[in-house]
GUMI-115007 format. One record per residue (C-alpha): z, y, x; residue in three letters. Coordinates in steps of 0.1 Angstrom, whole numbers, plus 5000, padded with zeros to 4 digits. Layout:
REM residues N
ATOM  Z  Y  X  ALA
...
//
This chain:
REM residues 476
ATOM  4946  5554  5395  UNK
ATOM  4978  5546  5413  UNK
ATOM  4998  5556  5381  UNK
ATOM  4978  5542  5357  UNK
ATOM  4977  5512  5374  UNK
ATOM  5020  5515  5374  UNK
ATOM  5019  5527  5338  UNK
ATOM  5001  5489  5328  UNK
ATOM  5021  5466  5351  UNK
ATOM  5054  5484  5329  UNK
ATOM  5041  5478  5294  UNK
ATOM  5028  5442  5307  UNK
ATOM  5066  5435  5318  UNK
ATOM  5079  5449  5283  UNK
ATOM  5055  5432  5264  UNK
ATOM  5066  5392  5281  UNK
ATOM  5102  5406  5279  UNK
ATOM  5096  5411  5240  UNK
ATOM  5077  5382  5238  UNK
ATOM  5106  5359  5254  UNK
ATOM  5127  5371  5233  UNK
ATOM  5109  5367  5202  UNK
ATOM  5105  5327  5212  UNK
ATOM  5143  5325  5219  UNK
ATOM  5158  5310  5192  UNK
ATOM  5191  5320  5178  UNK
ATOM  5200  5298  5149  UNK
ATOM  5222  5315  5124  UNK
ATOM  5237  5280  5110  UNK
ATOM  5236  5241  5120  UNK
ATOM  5241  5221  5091  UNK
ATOM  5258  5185  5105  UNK
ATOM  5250  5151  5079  UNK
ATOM  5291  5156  5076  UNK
ATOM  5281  5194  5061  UNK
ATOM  5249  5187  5041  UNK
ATOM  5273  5152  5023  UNK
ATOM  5303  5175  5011  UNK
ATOM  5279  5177  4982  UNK
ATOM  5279  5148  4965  UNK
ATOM  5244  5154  4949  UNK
ATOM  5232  5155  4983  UNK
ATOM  5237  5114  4983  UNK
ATOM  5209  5105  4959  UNK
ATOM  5189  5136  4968  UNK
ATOM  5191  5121  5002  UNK
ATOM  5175  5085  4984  UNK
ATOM  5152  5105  4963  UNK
ATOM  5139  5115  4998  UNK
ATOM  5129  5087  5007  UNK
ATOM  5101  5081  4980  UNK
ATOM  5082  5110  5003  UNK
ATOM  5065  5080  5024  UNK
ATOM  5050  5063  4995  UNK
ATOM  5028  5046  4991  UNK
ATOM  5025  5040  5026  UNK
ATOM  4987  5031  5016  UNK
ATOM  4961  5032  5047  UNK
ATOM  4922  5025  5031  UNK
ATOM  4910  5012  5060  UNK
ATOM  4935  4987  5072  UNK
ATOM  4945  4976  5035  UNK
ATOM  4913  4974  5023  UNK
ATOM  4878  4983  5040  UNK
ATOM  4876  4953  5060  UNK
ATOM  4872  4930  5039  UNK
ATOM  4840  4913  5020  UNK
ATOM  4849  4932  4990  UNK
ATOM  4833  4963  5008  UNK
ATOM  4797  4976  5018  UNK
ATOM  4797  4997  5050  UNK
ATOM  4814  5031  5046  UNK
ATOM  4799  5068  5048  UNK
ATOM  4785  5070  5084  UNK
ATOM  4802  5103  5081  UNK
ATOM  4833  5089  5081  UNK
ATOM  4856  5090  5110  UNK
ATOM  4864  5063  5129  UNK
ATOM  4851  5037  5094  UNK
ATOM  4818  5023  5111  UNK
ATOM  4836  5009  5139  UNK
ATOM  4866  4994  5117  UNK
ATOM  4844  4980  5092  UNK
ATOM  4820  4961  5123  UNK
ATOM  4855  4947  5127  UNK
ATOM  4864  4965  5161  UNK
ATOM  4892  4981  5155  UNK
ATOM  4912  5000  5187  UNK
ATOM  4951  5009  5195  UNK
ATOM  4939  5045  5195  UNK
ATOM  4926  5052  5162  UNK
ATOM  4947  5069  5138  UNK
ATOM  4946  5040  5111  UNK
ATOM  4969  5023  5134  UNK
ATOM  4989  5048  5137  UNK
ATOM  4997  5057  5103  UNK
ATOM  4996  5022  5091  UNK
ATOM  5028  5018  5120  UNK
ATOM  5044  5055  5114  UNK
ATOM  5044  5059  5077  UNK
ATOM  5068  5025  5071  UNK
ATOM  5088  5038  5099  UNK
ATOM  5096  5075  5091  UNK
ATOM  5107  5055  5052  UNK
ATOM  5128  5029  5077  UNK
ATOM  5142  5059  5096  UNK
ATOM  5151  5077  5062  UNK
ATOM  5164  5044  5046  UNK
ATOM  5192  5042  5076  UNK
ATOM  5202  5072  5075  UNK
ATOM  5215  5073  5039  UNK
ATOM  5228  5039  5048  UNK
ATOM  5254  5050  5073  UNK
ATOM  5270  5073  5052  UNK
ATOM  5268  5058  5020  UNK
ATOM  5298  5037  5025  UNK
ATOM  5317  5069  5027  UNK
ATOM  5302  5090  4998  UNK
ATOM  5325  5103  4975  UNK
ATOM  5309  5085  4948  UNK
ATOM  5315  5062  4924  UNK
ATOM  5319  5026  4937  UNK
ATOM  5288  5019  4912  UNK
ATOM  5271  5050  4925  UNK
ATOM  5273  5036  4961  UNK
ATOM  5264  5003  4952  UNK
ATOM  5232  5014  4930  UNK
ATOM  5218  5040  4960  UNK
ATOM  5224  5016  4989  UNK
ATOM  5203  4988  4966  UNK
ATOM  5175  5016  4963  UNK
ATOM  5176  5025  5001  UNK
ATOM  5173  4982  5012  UNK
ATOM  5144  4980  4984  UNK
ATOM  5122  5005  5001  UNK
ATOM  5136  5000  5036  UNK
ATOM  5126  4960  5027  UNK
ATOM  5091  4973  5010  UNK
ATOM  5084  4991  5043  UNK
ATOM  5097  4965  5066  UNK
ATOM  5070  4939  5046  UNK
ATOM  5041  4964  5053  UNK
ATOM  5048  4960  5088  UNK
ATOM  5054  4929  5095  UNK
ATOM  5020  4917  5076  UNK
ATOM  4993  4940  5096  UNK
ATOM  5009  4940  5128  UNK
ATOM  5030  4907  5127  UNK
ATOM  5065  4908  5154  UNK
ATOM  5071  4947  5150  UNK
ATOM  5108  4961  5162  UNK
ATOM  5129  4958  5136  UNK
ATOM  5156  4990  5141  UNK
ATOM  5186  4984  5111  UNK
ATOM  5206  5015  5120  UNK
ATOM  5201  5048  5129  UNK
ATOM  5192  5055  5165  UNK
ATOM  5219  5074  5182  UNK
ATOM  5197  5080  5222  UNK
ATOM  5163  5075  5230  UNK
ATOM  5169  5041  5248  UNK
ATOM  5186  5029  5212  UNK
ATOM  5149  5034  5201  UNK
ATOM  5123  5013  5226  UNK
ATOM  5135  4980  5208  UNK
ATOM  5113  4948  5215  UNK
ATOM  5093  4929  5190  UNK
ATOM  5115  4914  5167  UNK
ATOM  5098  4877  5156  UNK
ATOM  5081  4878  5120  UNK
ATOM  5103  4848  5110  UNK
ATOM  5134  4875  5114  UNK
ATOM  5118  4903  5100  UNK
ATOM  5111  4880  5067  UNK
ATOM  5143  4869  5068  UNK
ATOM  5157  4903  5066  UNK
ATOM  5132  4916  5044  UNK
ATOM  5144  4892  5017  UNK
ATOM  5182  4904  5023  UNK
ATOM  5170  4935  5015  UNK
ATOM  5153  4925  4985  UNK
ATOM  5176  4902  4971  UNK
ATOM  5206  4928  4974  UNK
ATOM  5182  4951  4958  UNK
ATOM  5179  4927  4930  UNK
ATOM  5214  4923  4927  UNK
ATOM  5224  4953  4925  UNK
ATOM  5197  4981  4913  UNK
ATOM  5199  4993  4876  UNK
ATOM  5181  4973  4852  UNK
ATOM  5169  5010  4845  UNK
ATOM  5158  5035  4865  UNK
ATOM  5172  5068  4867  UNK
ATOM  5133  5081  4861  UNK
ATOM  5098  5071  4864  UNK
ATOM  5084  5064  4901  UNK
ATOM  5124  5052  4911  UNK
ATOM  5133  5012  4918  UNK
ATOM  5154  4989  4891  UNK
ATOM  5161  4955  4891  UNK
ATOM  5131  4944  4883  UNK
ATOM  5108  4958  4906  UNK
ATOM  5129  4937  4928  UNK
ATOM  5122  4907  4913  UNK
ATOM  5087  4913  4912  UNK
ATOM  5085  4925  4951  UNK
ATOM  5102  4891  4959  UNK
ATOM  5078  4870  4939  UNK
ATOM  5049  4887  4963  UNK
ATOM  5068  4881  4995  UNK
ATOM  5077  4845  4987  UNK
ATOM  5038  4838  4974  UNK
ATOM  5030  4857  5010  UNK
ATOM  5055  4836  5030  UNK
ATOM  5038  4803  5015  UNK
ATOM  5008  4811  5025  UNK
ATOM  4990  4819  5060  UNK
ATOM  5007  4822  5089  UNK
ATOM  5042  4815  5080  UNK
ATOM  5031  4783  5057  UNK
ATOM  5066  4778  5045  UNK
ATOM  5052  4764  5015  UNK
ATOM  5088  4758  5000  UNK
ATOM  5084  4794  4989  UNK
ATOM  5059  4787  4960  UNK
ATOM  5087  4775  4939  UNK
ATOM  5103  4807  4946  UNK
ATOM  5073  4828  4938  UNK
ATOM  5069  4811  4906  UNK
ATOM  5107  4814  4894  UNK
ATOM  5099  4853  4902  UNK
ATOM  5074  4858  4883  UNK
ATOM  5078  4841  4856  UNK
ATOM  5113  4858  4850  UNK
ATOM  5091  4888  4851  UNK
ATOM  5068  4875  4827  UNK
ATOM  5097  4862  4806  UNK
ATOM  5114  4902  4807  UNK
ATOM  5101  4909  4779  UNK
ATOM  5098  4944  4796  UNK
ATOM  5064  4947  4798  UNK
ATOM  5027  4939  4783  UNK
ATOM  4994  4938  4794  UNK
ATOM  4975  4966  4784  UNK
ATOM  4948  4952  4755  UNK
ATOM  4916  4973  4777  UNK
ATOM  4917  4971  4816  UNK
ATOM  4903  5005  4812  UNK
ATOM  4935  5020  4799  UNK
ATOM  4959  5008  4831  UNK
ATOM  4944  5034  4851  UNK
ATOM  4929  5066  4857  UNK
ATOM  4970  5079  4843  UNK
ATOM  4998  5104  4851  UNK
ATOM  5031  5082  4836  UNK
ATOM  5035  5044  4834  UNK
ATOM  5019  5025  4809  UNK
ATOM  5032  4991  4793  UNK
ATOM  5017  4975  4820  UNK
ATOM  5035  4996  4850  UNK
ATOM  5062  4978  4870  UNK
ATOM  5062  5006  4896  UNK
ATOM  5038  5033  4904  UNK
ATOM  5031  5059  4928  UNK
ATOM  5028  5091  4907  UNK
ATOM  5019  5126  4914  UNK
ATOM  5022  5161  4893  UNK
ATOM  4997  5173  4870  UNK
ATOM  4969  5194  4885  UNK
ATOM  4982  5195  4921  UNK
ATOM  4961  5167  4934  UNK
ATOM  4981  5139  4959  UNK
ATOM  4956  5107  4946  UNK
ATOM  4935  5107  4976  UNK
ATOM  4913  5072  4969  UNK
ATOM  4890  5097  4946  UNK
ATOM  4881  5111  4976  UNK
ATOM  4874  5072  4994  UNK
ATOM  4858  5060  4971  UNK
ATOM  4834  5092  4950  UNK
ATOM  4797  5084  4960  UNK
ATOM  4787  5121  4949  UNK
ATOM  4768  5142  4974  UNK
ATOM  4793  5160  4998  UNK
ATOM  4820  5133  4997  UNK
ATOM  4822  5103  5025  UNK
ATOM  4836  5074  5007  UNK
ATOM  4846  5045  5026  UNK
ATOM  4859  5018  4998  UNK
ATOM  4827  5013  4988  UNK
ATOM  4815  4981  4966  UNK
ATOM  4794  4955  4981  UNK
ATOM  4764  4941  4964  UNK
ATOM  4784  4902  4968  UNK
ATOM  4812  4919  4951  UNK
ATOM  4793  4933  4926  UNK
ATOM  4775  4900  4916  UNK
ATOM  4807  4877  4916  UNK
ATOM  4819  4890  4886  UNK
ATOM  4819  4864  4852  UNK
ATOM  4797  4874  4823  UNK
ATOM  4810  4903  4802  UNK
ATOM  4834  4908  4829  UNK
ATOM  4854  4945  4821  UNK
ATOM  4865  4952  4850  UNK
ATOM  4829  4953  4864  UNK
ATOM  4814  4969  4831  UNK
ATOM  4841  4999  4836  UNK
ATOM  4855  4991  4867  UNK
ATOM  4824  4995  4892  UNK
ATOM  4802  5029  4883  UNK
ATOM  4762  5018  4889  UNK
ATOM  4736  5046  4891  UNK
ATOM  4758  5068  4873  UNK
ATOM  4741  5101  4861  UNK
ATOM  4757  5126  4882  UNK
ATOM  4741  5166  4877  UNK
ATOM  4712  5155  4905  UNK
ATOM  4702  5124  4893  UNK
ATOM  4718  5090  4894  UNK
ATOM  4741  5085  4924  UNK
ATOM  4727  5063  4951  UNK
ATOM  4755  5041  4957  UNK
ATOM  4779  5029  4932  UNK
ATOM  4816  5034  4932  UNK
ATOM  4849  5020  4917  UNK
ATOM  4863  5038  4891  UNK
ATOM  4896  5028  4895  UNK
ATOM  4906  5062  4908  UNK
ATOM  4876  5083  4903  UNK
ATOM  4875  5116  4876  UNK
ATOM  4840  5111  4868  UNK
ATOM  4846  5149  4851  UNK
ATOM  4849  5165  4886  UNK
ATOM  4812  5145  4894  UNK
ATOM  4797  5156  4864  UNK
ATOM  4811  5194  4874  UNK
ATOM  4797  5191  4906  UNK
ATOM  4828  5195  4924  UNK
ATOM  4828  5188  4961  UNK
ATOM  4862  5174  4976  UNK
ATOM  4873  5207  4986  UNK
ATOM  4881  5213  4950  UNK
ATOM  4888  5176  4937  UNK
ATOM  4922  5177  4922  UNK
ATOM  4931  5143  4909  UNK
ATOM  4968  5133  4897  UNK
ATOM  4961  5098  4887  UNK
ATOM  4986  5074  4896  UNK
ATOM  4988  5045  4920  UNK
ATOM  5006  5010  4911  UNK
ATOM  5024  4999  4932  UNK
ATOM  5034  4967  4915  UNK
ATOM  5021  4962  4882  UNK
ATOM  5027  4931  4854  UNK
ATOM  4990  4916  4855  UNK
ATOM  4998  4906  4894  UNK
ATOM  5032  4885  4881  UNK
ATOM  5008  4860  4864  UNK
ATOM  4981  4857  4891  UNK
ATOM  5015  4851  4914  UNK
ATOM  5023  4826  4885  UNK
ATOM  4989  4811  4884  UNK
ATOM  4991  4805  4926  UNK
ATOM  5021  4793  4923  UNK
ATOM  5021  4767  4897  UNK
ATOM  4994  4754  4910  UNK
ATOM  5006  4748  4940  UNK
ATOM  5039  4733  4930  UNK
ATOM  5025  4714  4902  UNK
ATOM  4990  4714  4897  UNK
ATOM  4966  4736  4871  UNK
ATOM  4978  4719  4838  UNK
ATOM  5007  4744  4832  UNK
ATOM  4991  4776  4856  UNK
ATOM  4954  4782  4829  UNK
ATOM  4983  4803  4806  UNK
ATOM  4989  4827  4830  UNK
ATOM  4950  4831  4848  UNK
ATOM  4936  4827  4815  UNK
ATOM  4956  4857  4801  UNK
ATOM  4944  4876  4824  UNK
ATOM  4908  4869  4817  UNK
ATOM  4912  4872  4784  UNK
ATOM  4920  4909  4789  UNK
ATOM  4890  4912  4811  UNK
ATOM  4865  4903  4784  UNK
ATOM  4844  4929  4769  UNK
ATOM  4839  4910  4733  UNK
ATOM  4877  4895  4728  UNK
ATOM  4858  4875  4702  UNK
ATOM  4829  4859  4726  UNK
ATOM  4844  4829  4742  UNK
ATOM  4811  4832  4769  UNK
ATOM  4829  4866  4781  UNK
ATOM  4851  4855  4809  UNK
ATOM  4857  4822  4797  UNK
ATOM  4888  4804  4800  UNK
ATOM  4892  4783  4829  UNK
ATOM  4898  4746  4819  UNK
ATOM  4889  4712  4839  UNK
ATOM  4897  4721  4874  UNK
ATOM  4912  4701  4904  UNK
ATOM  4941  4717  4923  UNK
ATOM  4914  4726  4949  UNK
ATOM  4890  4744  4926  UNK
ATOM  4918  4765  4909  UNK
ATOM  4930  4774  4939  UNK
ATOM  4899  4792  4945  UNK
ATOM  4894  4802  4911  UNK
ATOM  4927  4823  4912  UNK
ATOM  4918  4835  4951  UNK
ATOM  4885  4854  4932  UNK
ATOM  4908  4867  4905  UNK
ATOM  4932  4884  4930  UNK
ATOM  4897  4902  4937  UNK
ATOM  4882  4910  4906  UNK
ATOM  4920  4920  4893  UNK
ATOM  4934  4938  4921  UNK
ATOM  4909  4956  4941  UNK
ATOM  4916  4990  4954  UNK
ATOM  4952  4985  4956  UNK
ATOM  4959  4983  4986  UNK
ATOM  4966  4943  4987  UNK
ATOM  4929  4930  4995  UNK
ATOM  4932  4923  5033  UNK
ATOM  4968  4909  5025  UNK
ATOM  4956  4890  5002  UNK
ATOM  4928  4872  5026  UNK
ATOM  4955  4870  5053  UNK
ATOM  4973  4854  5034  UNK
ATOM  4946  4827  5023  UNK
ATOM  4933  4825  5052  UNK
ATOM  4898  4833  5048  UNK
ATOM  4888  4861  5071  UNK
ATOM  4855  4840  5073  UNK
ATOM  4845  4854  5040  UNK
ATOM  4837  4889  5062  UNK
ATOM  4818  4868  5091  UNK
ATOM  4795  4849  5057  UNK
ATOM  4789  4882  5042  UNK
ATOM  4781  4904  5075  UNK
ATOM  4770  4877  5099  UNK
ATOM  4754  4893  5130  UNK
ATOM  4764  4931  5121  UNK
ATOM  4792  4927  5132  UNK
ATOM  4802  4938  5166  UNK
ATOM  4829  4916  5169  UNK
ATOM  4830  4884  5153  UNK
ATOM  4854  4874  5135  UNK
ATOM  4885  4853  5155  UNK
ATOM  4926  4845  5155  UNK
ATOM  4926  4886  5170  UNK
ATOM  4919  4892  5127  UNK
ATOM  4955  4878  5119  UNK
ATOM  4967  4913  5133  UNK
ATOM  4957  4948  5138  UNK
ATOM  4963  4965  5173  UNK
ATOM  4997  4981  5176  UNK
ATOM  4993  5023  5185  UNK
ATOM  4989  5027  5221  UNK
ATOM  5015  5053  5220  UNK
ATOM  5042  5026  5206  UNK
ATOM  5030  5002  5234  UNK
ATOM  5031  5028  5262  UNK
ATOM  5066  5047  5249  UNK
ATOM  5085  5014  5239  UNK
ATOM  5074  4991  5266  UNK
ATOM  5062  4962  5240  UNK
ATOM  5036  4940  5240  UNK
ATOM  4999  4945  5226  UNK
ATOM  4989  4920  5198  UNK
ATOM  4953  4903  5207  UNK
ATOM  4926  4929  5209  UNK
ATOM  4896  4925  5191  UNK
ATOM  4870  4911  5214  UNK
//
């Protein structure tokens, strides 16, 4: 017994031994930034890189709570709560919402410390440090609207004490979002070197919605309308782009259409569209962008986007689904196959920015500057698309009459009925400053009321307990 008992405490020892050594790591070669850059392809690869954190898109913080939506799946993790509008620091909304536009901040610096140095053209250098500010600005602007001050890091971090910066003041973080931008603008190809990659113009129309944003609620720097407008318009006035004749036809596509300013796109067949899966009513799937009834029956006669654009007892293979769904992103096929989201595949892609938002931006705009008399040609081209019959002026009719205060909310509901599922719906009510829609429509269901705490979401616990910075309100 004795030897046995020898014999296994041996092979025990020999077996930790190998196992140590297995885990010991011996790294054949350390490639330095100096190493990987003596390719000079490596520059714009590095740039390229940075698209991986689009589009930076979190359903439930961009969109669920707001009235657009009836209550989620109960299947859903974490949605019920959200949606009752109590929200906490832990949930992992909050923290992708905060680490997805910092991991495309962290990337954007890093190119930008050695792009000075590249051994590029002095175009080249130019061009791929105005792409890096555009999406370093684009993230930046994420941030600063759901979580208000956020740390605002410009270079990369050389120690761990270089990253526990304090909450930079949303005034700055504006402020440097539109240096970003506007070097962007300056600077980026009126082209772009291929589909889903900035040029000039997506500047321009980026900066029209952060001036339209800065207007509004809570900066209120109302100066900025003019900007917005001039954006826009110079858009509009491109003559790059068109809007698609059938709302239909902008979405549910794999490359840009006349329409597409920028878009989030994905390859063929190997899926990456994941609001099929948030918003599929099917049997098996737990959608949480689901419409609301008061959503549903806010739309004008012979409305489009709610004839097409919202699915209503749709026939799937068991009978008619229970709940209706936006279409936006959803292959009806894979409904119709019975395929459960295990094997949903959809390559459908996401805009970004696209040209039917540069006239409601117009519309806003005008509007406020001016008045309505010059802002019906831009939110009546839009409706005009909408209609069903082009030919029946009772479809969608052309808005006409109004004072300043009743277009204003006329082109607030269009943002809606135009824009939904895009990820700019809670923005866009932060913005206007009408959180009390959600309160009207869900009254006493909620568990929280709504209050000021709605201006923000929580910051990740993690960020407040490793950094050292302050909480925003809490939802009480």
């Amino acid at each position: 017994m004795k030897t046995i008992y020898s014999i296994f405490i041996l092979l025990f020892t020999l077996l930790v031994q190998s196992c140590e050594s297995t885990l010991v790591e011996k790294p054949q070669t350390i490639l330095s930034p100096n190493q990987f850059f003596l390719n000079p392809g490596n520059y714009e690869a590095s740039v390229k890189g940075i698209y991986s954190g689009l589009p930076m898109y979190i359903p439930f913080t961009y969109e669920m709570i707001t009235d657009l939506y009836a209550a989620p799946s109960a299947q859903a993790e974490q949605a019920l709560p959200i949606y009752n509008n109590q929200p906490t620091p832990s949930y992992y909304n909050a923290r992708d919402a905060w680490n997805g536009p910092y991991a495309v901040i962290k990337n954007a610096n890093f190119i930008l410390k050695y792009l000075p140095d590249a051994p590029l053209s002095s175009t080249q250098v130019t061009n791929l440090t105005a792409e890096a500010r555009f999406l370093r600005g684009y993230a930046f602007f994420q941030l600063v609207q759901l979580f208000g001050d956020v740390p605002m890091p410009l270079k990369v971090a050389e120690d761990y004490s270089s990253l526990r910066l304090p909450r930079t003041p949303q005034a700055d973080v504006y402020s440097q979002i539109l240096q970003d931008l506007l070097f962007a603008e300056a600077n980026l190809p009126d082209n772009a070197p291929q589909q889903g990659r900035v040029y000039k113009l997506v500047a321009t129309a980026l900066l029209a919605r952060v001036y339209l944003t800065m207007a509004g609620n809570p900066l209120n720097q109302t100066q900025y309308y003019a900007d917005a407008l001039k954006k826009s318009t110079d858009v509009i006035k491109s003559g790059k782009f068109t809007l698609v004749a059938d709302y239909a036809n902008v979405f549910h596509k794999l490359a840009y259409t006349t329409e597409s300013i920028w878009d989030k796109q994905y390859v063929a067949d190997r899926g990456g569209n994941f609001l099929h899966g948030s918003s599929c009513t099917a049997p098996g799937f737990t959608p949480t962008l689901v419409p609301s009834d008061n959503f549903i029956n806010s739309f004008p006669k012979g409305d489009r986007r709610l004839s097409w654009g919202i699915m209503i007892n749709y026939p799937a293979p068991g009978g008619p689904l229970a709940r209706p769904f936006f279409h936006k992103f959803v292959d009806e096929s894979l409904i119709d196959r019975g395929v459960l989201p295990s094997g949903s595949l959809v390559s459908y892609a996401i805009p970004l920015v696209r040209y039917a938002e540069m006239y409601l931006i117009a519309a806003e705009a005008e509007n406020a500057v001016n008045g309505p008399a010059q802002a019906y040609q831009y939110i009546n081209e839009i409706r005009k698309r909408a209609r069903i019959d082009k030919n029946d002026p009772t479809n969608v009719p052309d808005l006409q009459n109004l004072s300043k205060e009743q277009f204003q909310q006329a082109v607030w509901k269009e943002w809606d009925w135009e824009m939904h599922q895009e990820g700019l719906s809670w923005m866009i009510m932060k913005r206007t400053n009408t959180f009390n829609r959600i309160q009207i429509q869900r009254g006493n269901t909620l568990t929280v009321p709504v209050g000021p705490y709605n201006q923000t979401w929580p910051i990740p616990i993690e960020e407040i307990t490793n950094n050292n910075i302050p909480q925003n309100p809490l939802y009480q």
